[in-house]
C-alpha positions as CSV (number, residue, x, y, z in Angstrom):
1,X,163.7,146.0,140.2
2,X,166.5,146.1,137.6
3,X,166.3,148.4,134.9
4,X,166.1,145.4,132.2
5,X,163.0,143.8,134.1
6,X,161.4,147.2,133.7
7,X,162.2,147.3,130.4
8,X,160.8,143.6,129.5
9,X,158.2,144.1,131.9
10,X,156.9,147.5,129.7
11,X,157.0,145.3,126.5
12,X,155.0,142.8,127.5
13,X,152.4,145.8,129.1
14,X,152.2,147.3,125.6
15,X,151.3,144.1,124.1
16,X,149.0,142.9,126.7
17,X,147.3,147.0,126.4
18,X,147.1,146.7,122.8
19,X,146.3,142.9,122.7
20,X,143.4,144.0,125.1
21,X,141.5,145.8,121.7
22,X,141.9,142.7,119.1
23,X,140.2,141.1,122.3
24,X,137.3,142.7,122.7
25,X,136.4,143.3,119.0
26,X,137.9,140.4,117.2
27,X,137.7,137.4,119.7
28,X,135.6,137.6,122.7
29,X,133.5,140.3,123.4
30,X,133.7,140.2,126.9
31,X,134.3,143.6,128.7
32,X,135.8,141.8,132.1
33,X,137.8,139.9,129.8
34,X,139.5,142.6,128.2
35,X,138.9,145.5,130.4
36,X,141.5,143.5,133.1
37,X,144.1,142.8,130.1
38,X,144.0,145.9,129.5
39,X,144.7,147.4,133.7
40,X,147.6,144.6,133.3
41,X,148.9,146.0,130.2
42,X,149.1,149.2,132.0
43,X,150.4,147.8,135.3
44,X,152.7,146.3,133.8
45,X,153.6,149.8,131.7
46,X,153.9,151.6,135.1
47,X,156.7,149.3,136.0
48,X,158.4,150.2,133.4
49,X,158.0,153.6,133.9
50,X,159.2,153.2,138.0
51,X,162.3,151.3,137.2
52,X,163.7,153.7,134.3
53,X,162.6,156.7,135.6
54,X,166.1,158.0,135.6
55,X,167.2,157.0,132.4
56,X,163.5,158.2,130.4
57,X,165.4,161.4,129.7
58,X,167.8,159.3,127.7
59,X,165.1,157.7,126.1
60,X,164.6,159.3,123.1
61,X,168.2,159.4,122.1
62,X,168.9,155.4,122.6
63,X,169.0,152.9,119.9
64,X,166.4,150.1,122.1
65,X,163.9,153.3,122.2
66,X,163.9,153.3,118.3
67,X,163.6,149.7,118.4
68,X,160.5,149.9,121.1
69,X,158.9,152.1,119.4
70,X,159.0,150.1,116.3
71,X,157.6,147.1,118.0
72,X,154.3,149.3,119.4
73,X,153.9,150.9,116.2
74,X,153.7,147.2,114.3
75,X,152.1,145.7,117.3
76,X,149.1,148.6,116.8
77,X,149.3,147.8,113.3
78,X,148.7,144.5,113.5
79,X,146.1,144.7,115.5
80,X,143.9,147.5,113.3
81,X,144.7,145.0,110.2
82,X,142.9,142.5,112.4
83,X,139.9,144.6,113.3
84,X,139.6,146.2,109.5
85,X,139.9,142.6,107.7
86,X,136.9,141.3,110.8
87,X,134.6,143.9,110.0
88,X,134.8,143.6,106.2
89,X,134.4,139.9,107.0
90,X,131.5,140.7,109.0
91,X,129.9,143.3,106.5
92,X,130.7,141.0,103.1
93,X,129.1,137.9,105.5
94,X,131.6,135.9,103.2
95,X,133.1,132.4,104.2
96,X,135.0,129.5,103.1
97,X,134.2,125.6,103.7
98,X,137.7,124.1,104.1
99,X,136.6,121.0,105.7
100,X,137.8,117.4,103.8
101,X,134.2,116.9,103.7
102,X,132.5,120.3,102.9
103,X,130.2,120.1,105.5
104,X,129.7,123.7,105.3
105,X,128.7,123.8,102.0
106,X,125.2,123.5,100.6
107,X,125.2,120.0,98.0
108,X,123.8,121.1,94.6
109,X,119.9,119.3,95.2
110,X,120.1,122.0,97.9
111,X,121.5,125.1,95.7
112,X,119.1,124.1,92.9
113,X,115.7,123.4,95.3
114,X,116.1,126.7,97.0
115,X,116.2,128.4,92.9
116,X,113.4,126.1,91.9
117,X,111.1,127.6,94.9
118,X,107.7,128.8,93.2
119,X,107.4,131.1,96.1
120,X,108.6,132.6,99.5
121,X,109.1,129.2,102.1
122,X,109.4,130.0,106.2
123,X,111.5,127.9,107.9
124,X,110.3,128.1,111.9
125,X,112.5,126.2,114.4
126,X,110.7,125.6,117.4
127,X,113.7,125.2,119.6
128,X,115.1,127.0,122.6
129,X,118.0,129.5,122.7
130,X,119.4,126.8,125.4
131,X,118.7,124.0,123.7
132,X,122.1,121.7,122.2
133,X,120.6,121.4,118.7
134,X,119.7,125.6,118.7
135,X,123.5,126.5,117.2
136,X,123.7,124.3,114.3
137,X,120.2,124.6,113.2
138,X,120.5,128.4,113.1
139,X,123.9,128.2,111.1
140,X,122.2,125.4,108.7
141,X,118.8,128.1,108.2
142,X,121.5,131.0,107.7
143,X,123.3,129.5,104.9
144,X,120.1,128.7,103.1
145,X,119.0,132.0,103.5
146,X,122.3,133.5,102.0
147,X,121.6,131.7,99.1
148,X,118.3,132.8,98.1
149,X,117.3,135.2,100.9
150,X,114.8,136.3,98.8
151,X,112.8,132.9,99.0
152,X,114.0,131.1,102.2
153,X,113.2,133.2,105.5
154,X,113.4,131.5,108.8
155,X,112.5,132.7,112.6
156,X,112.9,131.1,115.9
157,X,110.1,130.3,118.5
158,X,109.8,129.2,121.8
159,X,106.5,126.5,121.9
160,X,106.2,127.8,125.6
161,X,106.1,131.1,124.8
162,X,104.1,130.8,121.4
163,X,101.6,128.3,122.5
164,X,98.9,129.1,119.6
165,X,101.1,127.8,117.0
166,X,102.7,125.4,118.7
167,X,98.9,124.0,119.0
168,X,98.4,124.9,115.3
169,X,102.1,122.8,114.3
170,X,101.0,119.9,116.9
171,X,104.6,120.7,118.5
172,X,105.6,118.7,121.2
173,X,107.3,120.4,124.3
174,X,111.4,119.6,124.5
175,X,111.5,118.2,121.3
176,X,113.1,120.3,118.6
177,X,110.6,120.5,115.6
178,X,110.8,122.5,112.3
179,X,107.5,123.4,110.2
180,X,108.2,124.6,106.9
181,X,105.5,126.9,105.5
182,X,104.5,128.1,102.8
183,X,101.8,131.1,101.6
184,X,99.3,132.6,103.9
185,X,96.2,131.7,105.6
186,X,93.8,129.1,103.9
187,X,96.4,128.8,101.1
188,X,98.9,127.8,103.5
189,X,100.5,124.4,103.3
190,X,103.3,123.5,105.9
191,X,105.4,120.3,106.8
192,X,107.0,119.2,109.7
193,X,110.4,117.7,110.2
194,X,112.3,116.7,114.0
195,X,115.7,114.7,112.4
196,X,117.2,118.4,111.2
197,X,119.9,117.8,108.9
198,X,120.5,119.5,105.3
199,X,118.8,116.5,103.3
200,X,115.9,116.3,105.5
201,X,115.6,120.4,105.3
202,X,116.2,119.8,101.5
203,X,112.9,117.3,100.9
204,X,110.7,118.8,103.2
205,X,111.4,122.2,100.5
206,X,111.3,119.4,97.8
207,X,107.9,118.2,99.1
208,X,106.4,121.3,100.3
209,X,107.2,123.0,96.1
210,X,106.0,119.5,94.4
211,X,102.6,120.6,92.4
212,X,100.8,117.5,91.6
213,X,101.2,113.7,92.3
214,X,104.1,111.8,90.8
215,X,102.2,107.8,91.0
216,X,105.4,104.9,90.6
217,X,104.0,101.9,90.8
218,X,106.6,98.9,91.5
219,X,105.4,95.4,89.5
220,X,104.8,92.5,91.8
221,X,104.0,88.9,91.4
222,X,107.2,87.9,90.0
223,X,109.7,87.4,93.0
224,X,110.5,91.2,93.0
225,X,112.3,92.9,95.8
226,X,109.3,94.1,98.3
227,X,108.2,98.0,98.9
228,X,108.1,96.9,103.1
229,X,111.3,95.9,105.6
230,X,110.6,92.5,106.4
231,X,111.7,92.5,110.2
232,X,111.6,88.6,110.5
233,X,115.4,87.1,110.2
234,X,113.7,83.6,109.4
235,X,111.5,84.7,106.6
236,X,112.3,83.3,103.0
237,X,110.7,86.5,101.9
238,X,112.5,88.8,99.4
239,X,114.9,91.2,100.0
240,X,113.5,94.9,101.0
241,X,113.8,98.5,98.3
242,X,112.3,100.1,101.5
243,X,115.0,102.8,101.7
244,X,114.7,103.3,97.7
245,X,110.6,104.0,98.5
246,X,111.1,106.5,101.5
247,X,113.5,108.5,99.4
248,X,110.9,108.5,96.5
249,X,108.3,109.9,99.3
250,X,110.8,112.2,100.2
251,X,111.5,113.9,96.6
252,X,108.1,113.9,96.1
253,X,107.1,110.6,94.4
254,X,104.1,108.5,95.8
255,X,105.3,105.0,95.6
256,X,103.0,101.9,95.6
257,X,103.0,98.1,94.7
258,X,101.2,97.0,91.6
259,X,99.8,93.6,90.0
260,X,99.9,93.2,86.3
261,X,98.2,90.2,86.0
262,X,94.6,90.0,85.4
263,X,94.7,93.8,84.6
264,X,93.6,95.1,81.7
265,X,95.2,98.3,81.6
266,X,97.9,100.2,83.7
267,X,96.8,102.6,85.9
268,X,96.0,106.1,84.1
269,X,98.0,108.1,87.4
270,X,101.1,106.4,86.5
271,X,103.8,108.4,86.4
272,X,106.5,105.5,86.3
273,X,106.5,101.9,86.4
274,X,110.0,100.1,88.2
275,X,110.6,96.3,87.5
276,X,113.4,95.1,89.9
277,X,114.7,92.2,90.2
278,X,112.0,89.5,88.8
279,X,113.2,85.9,89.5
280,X,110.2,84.5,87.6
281,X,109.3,85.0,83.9
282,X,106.1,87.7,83.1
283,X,103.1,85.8,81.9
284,X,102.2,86.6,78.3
285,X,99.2,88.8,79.3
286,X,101.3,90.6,81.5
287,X,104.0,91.0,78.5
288,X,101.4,92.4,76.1
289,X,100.0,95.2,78.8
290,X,103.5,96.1,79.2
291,X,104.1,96.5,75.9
292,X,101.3,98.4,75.6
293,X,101.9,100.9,78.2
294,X,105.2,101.7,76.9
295,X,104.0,102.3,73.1
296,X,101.3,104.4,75.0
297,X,104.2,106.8,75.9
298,X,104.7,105.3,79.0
299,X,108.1,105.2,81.5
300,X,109.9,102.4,82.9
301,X,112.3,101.6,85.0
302,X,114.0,98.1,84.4
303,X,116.8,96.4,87.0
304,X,117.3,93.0,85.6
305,X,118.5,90.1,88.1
306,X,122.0,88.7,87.5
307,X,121.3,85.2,86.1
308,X,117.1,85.2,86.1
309,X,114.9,86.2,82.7
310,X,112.0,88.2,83.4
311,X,110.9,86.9,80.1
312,X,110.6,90.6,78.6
313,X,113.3,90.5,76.6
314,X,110.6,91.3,73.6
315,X,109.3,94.5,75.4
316,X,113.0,95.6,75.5
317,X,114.6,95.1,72.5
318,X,111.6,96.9,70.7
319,X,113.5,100.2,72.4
320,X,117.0,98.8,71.4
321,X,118.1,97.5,74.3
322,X,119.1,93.7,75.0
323,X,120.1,91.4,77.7
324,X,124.1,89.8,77.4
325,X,123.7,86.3,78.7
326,X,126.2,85.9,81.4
327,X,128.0,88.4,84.1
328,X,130.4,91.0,83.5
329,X,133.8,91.1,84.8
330,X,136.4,93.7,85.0
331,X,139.8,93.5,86.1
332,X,141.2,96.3,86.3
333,X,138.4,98.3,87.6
334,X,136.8,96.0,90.1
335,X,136.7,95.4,93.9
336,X,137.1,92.0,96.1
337,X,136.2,90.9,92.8
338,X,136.2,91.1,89.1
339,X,132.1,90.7,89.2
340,X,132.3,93.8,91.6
341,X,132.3,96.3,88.8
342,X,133.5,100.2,89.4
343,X,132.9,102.9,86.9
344,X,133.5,106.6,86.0
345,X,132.6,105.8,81.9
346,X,129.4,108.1,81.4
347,X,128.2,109.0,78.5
348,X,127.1,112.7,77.9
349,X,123.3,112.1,79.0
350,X,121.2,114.2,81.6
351,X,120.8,111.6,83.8
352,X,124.7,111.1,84.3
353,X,125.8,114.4,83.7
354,X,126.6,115.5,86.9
355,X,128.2,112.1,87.7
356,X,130.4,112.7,85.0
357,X,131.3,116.0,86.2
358,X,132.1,115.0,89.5
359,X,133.6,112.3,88.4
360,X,131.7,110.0,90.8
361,X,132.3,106.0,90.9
362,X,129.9,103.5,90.2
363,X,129.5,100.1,91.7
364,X,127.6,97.5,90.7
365,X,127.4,94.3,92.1
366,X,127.2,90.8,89.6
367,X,125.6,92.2,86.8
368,X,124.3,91.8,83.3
369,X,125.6,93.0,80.5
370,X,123.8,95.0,78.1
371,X,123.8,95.4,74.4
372,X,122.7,98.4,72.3
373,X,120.8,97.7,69.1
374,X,120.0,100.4,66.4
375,X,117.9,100.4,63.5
376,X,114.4,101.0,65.1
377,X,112.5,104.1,65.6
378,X,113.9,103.8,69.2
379,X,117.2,105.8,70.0
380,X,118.8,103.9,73.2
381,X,122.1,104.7,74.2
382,X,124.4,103.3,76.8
383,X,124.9,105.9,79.6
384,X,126.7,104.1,82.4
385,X,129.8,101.4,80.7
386,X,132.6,99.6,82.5
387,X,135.9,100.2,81.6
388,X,137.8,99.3,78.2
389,X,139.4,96.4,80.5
390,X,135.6,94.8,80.6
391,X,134.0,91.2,79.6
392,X,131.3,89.8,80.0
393,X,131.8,86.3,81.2
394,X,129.4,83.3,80.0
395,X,130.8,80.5,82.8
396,X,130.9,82.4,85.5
397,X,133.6,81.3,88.4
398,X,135.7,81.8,91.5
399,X,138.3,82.9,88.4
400,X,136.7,84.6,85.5
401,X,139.0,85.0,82.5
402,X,138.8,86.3,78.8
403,X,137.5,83.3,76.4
404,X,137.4,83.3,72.9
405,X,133.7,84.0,71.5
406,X,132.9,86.3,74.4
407,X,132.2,89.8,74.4
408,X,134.9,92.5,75.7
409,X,135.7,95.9,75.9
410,X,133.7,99.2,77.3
411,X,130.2,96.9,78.1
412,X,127.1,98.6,79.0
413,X,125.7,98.6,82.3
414,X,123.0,101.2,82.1
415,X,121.0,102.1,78.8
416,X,118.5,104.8,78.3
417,X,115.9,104.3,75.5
418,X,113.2,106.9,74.0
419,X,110.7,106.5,70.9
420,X,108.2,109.2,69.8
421,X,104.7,107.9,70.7
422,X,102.9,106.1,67.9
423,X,99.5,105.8,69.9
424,X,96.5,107.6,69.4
425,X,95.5,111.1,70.9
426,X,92.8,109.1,72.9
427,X,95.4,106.1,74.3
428,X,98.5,108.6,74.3
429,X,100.1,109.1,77.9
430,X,103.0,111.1,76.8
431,X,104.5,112.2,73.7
432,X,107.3,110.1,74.1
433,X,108.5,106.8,76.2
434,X,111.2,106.6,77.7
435,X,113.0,103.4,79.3
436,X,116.0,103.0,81.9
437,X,117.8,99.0,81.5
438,X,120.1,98.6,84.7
439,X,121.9,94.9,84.3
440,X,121.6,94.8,88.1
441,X,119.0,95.2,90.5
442,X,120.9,94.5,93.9
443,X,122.2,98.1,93.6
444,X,117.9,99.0,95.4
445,X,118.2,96.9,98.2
446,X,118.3,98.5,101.8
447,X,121.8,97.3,102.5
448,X,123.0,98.5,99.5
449,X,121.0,102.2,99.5
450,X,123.9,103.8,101.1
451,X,126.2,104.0,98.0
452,X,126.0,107.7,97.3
453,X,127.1,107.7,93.5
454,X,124.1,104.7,93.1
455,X,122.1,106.3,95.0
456,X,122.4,109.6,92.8
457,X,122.3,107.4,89.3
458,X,118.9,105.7,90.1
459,X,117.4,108.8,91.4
460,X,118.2,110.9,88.3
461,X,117.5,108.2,86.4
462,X,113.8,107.9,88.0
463,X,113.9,111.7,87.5
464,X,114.9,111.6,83.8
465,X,112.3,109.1,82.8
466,X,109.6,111.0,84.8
467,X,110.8,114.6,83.3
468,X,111.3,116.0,86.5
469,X,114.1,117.7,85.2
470,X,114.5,119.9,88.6
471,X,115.6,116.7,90.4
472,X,118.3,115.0,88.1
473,X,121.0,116.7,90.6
474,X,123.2,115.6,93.2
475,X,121.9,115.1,96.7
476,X,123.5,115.8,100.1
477,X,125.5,113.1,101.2
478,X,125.9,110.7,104.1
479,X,129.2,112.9,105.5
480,X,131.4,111.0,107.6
481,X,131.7,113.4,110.1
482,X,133.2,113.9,113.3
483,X,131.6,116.9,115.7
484,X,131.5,117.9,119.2
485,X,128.7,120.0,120.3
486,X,130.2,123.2,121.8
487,X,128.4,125.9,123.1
488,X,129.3,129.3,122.2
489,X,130.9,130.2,125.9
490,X,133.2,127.2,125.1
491,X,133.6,128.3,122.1
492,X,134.6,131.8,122.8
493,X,137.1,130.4,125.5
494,X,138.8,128.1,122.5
495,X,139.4,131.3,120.3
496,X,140.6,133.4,122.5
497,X,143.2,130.7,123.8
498,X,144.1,129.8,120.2
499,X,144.0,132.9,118.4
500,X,144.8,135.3,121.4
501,X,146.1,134.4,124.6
502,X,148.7,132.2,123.3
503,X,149.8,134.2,120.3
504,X,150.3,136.9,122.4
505,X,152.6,135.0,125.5
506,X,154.6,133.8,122.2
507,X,155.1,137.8,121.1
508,X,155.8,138.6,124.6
509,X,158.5,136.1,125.6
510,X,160.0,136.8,122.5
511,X,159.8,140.5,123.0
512,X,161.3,139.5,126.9
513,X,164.3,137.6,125.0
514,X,165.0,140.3,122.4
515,X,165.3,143.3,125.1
516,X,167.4,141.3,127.7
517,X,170.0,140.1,125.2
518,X,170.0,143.8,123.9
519,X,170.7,144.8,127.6
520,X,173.6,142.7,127.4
């Protein structure tokens, strides 16, 4: 062998040797792994050494020695910067989500849920160490945990192997299952989840710290949307809020339909009454308990339907807030159409603070306009507006335009109303009442559920008028994701190609290139 293939031959040897380290503590932790890169590194070495062994007494006097030298002592280097910056990684347990979607990253319901916990929670995952789902649902538990470790514990168990609580959890075998628990013995209260995902993980915590019962009753009788899916494609029956009501079960809230007519009071467990989308006036009875309930200190939650009266308009404008006849239109923040309204114009209110600070969008579908009115003891004001570009449009068509006579610029879509409680101790509910007027109600339905800024608007707003302050936050989202389930073999095999094997064959032939021109 030439004396220039010894020479390339020992580079690559050095580098392989030396590579063999970063190996085994950085990437792969595999002794056979590394322990043969390392007796190639030095094969490959002893080559060297048997084709220049009669020029290694010139060694230390030649210019490529210096320049051999140089590359082994940054090669070694290198390599101890890699090691040092892993195990300060590893000891600081620090990481960074630089996904599009920060599907590493805990959403803030999450952040402020696990600070809100009254006391320690157990998260157990009854899953197998072999078991496809056993990966992410560790990594999910372990960034919880880092951010309240002092609240949020979590332990593994195999139902085979732990058959008393498996019995006590009613766990079925193969399935993966996660009870959440939380004190001991008789004081102990636990849920149970099997869909594992961050918002699931977030309401069971949500449900498992909720202290007390949160009643919302939805008013029926009027042509309102319906609390149940209704399965039949050839039923005339209305549309379905069902997603709406399973995330109100989920953050705690114990919805149920309600009948104001022929009642002579509302219920005394009612947290929160929702009108949405009556197609059919309110009798007068029904007006007065309404009425009633409000000046009681109640809370109500008010979607109107686009071009229907519920035939409360009385009810409402007592707490300042009125009814635009016609739709607004927008066109400069609009999409497919001008009745399609976007928005980002909050005002500074709890409900859309977050919003705001995000700088979420807004849609909302055909909608009523909403007007402010002051001079009452009530003090509403307009959280949710459309742009400055807005209208509201009193001959609605294919081809809205501005007319003269009808109302433009920043219109309200959402208003929030309060007024200290005038009833007596005896009557009062709460000290104050506090109404939410959306001019849209098409925003609940089940098709339309899946708008995340929406979705986060109506459930701070439920929130707001509730006083669950702990919930006006902003909720994990439905992430567009795209994953492959890897196991951490494969896994292990992917880093040490990427971020060793190949690095390394790049710093060798490069090293092979350098010393045969230099031999030149």
């Amino acid at each position: 062998m030439s004396s220039t293939a010894g020479r390339i031959a020992g580079a690559i040897g050095l580098v392989t040797l030396l590579g063999s380290v970063y190996t085994y503590f950085v990437v792969l932790s595999v002794p056979w792994i590394a322990g043969g890169q390392a007796l190639i590194g030095a094969a490959l070495i002893g080559v060297y050494f048997a084709s220049n062994y009669s020029q290694l007494g010139q060694f230390a006097s030649s210019r490529s020695s210096f320049f051999m030298l140089s590359a082994a002592l940054m090669t070694v280097l290198v390599a101890g910067a890699l090691v040092a910056v892993n195990y300060i990684a590893a000891k600081r347990d620090k990481t960074w989500d630089l996904t599009n979607k920060k599907i590493y990253s805990l959403a803030p319901q999450t952040v402020t849920t696990l600070q809100g916990l009254k006391e320690k929670v157990t998260a157990i995952g009854f899953v197998q160490t072999t078991h496809p789902a056993y990966d992410a649902l560790q990594n999910l538990f372990e960034r919880y945990h880092r951010e309240t470790p002092e609240k949020f514990e979590f332990t593994f168990k195999d139902p085979r192997k732990s058959p008393d609580l498996a019995l006590k959890y009613q766990v079925k075998e193969g399935q993966a299952t996660v009870v959440v628990t939380r004190g001991e013995g008789a004081k102990e209260s636990h849920t149970a989840l099997n869909v594992v995902s961050e918002q699931e993980l977030t309401n069971a915590l949500i449900k498992i710290n909720s202290v007390g019962e949160q009643k919302v009753y939805f008013v029926q009788g009027h042509g309102e949307w319906t609390l149940e899916e209704n399965r039949d494609p050839n039923s005339d029956a209305p549309g379905s809020v069902s997603e709406f009501k399973k995330t109100l079960i989920q953050e705690g809230y114990t919805p149920e339909a309600l009948t104001l007519l022929g009642k002579d009071d509302v219920p005394k467990d009612a947290a929160l009454l929702v009108i949405a989308g009556s197609h059919h006036a309110f009798a007068a009875p029904e007006v007065t308990l309404l009425q009633r309930y409000l000046d009681q200190g109640g809370r109500v939650l008010f979607f109107a339907e686009a071009q229907e009266e519920a035939g409360i308009a009385s009810v409402l404008e007592s707490y300042g807030v009125a009814l635009d006849r016609g739709i607004v239109a927008d066109d400069h923040f609009a999409v497919n159409s001008p009745y399609q309204v976007l928005s980002q114009f909050y005002a500074d209110h709890e409900i859309t603070k977050l919003l705001k600070q995000l700088t979420l969008t807004v849609e909302f579908l055909p909608s009523r306009g909403l007007s402010v009115l002051h001079g009452g003891d009530a003090k509403p004001l307009a959280v949710v507006l459309t742009s400055p570009y807005g209208w509201v449009e009193t001959t609605p068509n294919e081809n809205p335009e501005r007319s003269d006579g009808e109302k433009t610029g920043q219109i309200p879509l959402v208003v929030a109303s309060t007024k200290a409680t005038a009833a007596t101790a005896a009557a009062k509910r709460f000290d104050e009442s506090r109404l939410v007027v959306f001019g849209n109600s098409e925003i609940l339905v089940d098709q339309n559920w899946g708008h995340e800024a929406n979705r986060n608007l109506i459930m701070n707003s439920v929130a707001w008028a509730t006083q669950q302050v702990t919930k006006i936050t902003i909720r994990p989202p439905d992430r567009d994701i795209s994953t492959i389930d890897l196991d951490r073999g494969m896994m292990g095999k992917i880093r040490f190609v990427a971020t060793d094997l190949f690095p390394l064959s790049l710093l060798s032939l490069g090293l092979a290139i350098w010393i045969s021109r230099r031999s030149k």
